[in-house]
N, C-alpha and C positions, 0 to 999 in steps of 0.2 A: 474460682479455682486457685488452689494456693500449692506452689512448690520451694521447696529447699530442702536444707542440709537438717537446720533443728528449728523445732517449732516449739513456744509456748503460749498455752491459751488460758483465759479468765474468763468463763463462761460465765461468772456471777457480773463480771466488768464490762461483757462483752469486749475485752481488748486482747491482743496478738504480738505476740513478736516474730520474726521471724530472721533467722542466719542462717549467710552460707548460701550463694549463687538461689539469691528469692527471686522469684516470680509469681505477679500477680493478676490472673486475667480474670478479665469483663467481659462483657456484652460489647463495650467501647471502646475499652484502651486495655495497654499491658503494661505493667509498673518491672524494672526487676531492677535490683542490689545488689549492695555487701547486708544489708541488716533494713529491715522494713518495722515500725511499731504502727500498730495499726487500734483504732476505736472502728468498730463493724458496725455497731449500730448507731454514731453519731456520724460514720462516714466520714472517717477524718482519719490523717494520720505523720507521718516522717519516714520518710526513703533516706538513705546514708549512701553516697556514693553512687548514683542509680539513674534512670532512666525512663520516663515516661515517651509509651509511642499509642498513636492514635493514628491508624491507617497509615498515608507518607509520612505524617508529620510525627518529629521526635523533636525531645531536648531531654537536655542533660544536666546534673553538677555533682556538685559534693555535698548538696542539701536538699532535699525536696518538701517543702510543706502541702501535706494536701488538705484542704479546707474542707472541699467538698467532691462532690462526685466529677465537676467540669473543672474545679479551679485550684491551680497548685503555684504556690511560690518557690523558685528557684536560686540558691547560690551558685555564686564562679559558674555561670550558666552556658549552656552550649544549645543553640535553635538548627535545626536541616530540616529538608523534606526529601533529601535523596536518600536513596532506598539501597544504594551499595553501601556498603563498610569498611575502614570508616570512610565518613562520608569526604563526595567532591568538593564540597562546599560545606558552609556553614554560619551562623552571627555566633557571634560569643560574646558573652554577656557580665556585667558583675552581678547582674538579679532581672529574672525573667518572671513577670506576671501572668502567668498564661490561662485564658478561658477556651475549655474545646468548645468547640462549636462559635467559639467568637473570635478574639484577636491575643496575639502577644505580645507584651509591651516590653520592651528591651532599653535597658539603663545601659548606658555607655557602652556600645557593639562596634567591635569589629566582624569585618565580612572578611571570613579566614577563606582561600583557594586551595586546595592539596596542604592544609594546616599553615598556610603560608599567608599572615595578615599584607591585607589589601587597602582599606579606606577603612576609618573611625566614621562613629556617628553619633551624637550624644543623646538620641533618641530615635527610637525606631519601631514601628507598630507594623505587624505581618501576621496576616489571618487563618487560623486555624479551622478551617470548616474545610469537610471532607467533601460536603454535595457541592454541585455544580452551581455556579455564580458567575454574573458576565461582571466584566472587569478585565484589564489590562494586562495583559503577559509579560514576563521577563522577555526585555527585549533579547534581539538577537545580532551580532553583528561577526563577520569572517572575510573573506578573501578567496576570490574565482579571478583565475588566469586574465583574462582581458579586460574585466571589467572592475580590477582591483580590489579595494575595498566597499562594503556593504553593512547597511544597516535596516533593522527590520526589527517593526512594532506592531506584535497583533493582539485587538481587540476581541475577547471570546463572549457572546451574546447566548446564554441559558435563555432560548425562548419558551420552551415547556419540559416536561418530565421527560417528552418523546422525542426533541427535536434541538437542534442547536447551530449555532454558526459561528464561524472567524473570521473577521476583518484586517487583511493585513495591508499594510503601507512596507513596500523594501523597495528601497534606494540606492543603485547603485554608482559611484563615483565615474564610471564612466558607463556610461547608456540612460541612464536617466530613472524617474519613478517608477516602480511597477506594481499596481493594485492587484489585490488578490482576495479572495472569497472563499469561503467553504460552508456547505452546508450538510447537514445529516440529521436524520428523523429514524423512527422505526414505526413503523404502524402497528405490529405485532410480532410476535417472537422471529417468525421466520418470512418479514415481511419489512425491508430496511432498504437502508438508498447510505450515499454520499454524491455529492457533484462538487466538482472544485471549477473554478473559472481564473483566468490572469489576462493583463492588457499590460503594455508597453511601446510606448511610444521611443524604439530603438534608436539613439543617435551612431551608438557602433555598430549593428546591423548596415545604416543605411551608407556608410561612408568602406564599407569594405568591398574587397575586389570581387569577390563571389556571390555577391549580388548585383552590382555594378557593373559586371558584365554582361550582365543576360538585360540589360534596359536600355533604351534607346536615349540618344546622347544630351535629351532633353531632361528626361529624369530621372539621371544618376544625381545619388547625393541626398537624395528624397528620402525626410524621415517613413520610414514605415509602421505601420501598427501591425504589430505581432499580438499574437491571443492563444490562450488553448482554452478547451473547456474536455475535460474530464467526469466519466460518472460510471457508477454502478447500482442498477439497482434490481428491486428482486422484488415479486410481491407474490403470494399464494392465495388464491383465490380459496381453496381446500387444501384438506392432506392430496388430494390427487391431480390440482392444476396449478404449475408453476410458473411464470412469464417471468425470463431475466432480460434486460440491455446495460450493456457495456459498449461505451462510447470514450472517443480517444479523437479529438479535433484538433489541428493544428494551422494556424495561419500561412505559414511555408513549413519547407520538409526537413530543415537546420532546427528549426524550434525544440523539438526533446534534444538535441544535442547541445544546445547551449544552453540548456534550464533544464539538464541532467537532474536535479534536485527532486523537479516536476514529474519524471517521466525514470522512472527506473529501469525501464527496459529500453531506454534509446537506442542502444546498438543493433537491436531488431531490424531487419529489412523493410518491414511495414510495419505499420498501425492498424489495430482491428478493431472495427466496430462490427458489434455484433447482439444480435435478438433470436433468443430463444422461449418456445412455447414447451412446456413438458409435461404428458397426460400420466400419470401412474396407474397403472391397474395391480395386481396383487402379485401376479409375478412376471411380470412386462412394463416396457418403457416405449412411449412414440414419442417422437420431438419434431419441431419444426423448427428447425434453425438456419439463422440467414448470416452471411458476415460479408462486408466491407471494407477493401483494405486501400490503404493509403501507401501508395510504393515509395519508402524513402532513398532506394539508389538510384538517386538520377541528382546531375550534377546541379542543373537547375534550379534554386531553393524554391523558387513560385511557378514550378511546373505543374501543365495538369496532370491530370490521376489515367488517363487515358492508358496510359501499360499495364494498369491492376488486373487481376484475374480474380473474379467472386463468387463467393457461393451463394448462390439465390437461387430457388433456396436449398436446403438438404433434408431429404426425410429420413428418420431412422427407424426400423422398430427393433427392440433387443426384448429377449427376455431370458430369466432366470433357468436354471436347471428343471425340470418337471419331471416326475416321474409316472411311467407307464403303466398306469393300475398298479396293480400288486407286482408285477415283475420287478427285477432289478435292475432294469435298464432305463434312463434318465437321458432328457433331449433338450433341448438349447439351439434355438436360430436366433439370430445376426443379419442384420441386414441397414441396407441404406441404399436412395437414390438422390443424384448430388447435381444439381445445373450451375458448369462451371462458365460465366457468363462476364465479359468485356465486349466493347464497342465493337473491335474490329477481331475476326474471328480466327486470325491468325497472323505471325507475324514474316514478312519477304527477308529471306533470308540469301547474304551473298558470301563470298569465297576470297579471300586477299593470300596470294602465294607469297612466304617471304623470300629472301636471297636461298636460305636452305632449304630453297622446294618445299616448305612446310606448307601446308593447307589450313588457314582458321577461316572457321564459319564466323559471321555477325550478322545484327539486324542490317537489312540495307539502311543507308545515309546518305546521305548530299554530299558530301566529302568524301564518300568509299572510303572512310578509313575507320577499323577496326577498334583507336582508340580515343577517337574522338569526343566519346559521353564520359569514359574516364581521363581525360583532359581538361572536361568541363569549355570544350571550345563549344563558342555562343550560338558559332553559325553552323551545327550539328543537329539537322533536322533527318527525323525518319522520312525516306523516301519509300514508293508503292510502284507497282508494276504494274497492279491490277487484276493480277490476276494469280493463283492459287499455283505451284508448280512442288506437286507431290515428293520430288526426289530431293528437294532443298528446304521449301518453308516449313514453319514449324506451327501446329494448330495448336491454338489456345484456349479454346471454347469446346463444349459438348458436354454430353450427359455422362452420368456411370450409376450402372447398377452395380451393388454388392452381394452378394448373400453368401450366408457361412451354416449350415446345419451339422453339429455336433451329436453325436450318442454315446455313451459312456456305461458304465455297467457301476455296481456299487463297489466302492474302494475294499479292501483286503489286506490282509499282511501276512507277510510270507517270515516273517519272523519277528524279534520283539523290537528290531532297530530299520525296518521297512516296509511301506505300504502300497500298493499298486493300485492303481485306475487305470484299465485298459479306456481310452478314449479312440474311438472313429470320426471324422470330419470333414466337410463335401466343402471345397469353394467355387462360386463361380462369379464369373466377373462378364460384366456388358458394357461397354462404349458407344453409344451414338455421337457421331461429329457433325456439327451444320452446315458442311463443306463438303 
């Protein structure tokens, strides 16, 4: 496909000219200019001012020779693979050799930043191949609050067409190495995974107050091994049976907050692990879904999980609008039953009056004092009674039914700029408590 301003052709020569903002696409690459001469049937040609790109990869100059269909020589040359305009980077070149699908070889380059030259190099070879190849990353290096500066080098491993993984080494100047992993595969279109995994061996976790408080006076100071493992995955057995899990593990409950990078939604109250099964029929949906939560407000970074509240599991059935034989009235149920499930099945709850006769409720404590978990004081344990007292404690656990039935008549318009759906709708709702 050929575009510009004027074109001429020698159909006896098979050759082209072409002027005035050219462009030239392929199957492979897009060539464009000031002025293109082109041989079509030896496959050869001259770009004047212009630009060859092939997926990420471009370059550029004031001369382009194309040889053949992969292989073009370049003057006053310009290399990127970033995809904004003009680009963040760049080599710049006095003559670039370039084979798609192979390598570019760069005569005397500069590595230009925001057009801004950075280091020389009086030879330079960087690969032009668009499919996936394991090989070494541009490193990475930055700067996090406490742990100052960082460096980070990942190795990407192309294990098949379906499947692939990253090996990363980041090192940070204060807290020490931290290995990292990634893996991802697809089985089939709508049947994929990722799982990430990290270790660190914390020296600035292990020397701060906020975990050095909650240990005993023996091992404080103790390096600690932090970890997360990370995953999503999905498989479909048919069009009609789905099985997801999502999984979110953390070694203590500071971990997404200090490897924010890791964990995007760290400022979440909890972490959800979570399994779902999902039946399709043609116009209805059943699930069984189960989730696990990890409570991260609690002062304690290596607290247990014992405050979480779960679903184990939920069933749902929904289904679509139906309609009533031939009538014009159309019905839709809603529903769901949910076992909301923790250890202990409710929590003792007490009363602290302050000077202004105020009344605040809390969990009971050892210390009766109301701020004691937001203190993060050590010796702030939930204390029990024993026993269940209706007008104070608060239940955690039990069942609930839902259900919703809808009827609705067929939509109408009462004029050219609105439409009505009278809609009817029943809810009822049930609670079983274990208490």
């Amino acid at each position: 496909y050929f575009e510009g301003d004027n074109a001429f052709i020698d159909f006896q020569r098979k050759q082209a000219t072409f002027t005035g903002k050219v462009k030239l696409q392929t199957p492979n690459y897009m060539i464009g200019g000031e002025k293109i001469t082109l041989d079509y049937e030896a496959n050869q040609g001259i770009i004047y001012v212009g630009y060859v790109q092939s997926n990420n990869v471009r370059f550029q100059g004031d001369l382009i020779e194309k040889m053949s269909d992969t292989e073009f020589y370049v003057s006053n040359a310009d290399y990127t693979t970033c995809s904004n305009c003009p680009a963040t980077w760049s080599f710049e070149g006095n003559r670039i050799r370039a084979e798609l699908g192979g390598y570019a070889y760069i005569k005397s380059s500069f590595l230009r930043v925001n057009d801004v030259p950075v280091f020389w190099l009086p030879y330079l070879v960087v690969p032009l191949k668009s499919e996936r190849q394991s090989g070494l990353l541009t490193p990475e290096f930055g700067y996090v609050n406490n742990r100052q500066l960082f460096l980070s080098q990942d190795f990407s491993w192309a294990i098949s067409r379906s499947q692939d993984a990253t090996f990363t080494l980041k090192n940070y100047e204060h807290g020490g190495l931290k290995p990292m992993v990634e893996y991802r595969y697809v089985i089939k279109e709508d049947s994929f995974g990722q799982i990430k995994g990290s270790h660190i061996r914390d020296t600035v976790f292990a020397g701060e107050k906020r975990y050095n408080r909650y240990q005993p006076a023996g091992e404080q100071n103790r390096l600690y091994n932090r970890w997360s493992v990370k995953s999503y995955d999905q498989y479909s057995i048919d069009k009609a049976n789905k099985f997801q899990l999502n999984l979110n593990l953390v070694s203590d409950l500071q971990y997404p907050k200090d490897f924010s990078e890791e964990f995007k939604n760290y400022s979440d109250p909890s972490l959800e692990n979570r399994f779902t099964y999902s039946h399709f029929f043609e116009h209805s949906l059943i699930s069984f879904d189960s989730s696990y939560y990890t409570n991260l407000l609690q002062g304690n970074p290596v607290a247990n999980n014992s405050s979480s509240v779960h679903r184990l599991p939920e069933i749902r059935f929904d289904s679509t609008y139906q309609k009533f034989d031939d009538s014009p009235f159309y019905y839709k149920v809603e529903s769901s039953w949910t076992n909301f499930s923790r250890g202990k099945a409710y929590d003792d709850i007490s009363t602290y009056v302050n000077a202004n006769n105020e009344a605040q409720n809390y969990v009971s404590n050892s210390r009766n004092d109301p701020a004691c978990e937001k203190n993060a004081d050590p010796n702030c344990q939930l204390s029990e009674d024993g026993v269940y007292n209706p007008d104070k404690d608060i239940i955690r656990t039990g069942k609930r039914f839902l259900f919703k039935g809808s009827l609705r008549t067929e939509t109408f318009g009462i004029s050219d700029f609105m439409n009505l759906t009278p809609t009817l709708s029943y809810n009822e709702a049930h609670y079983l408590f274990d208490i």
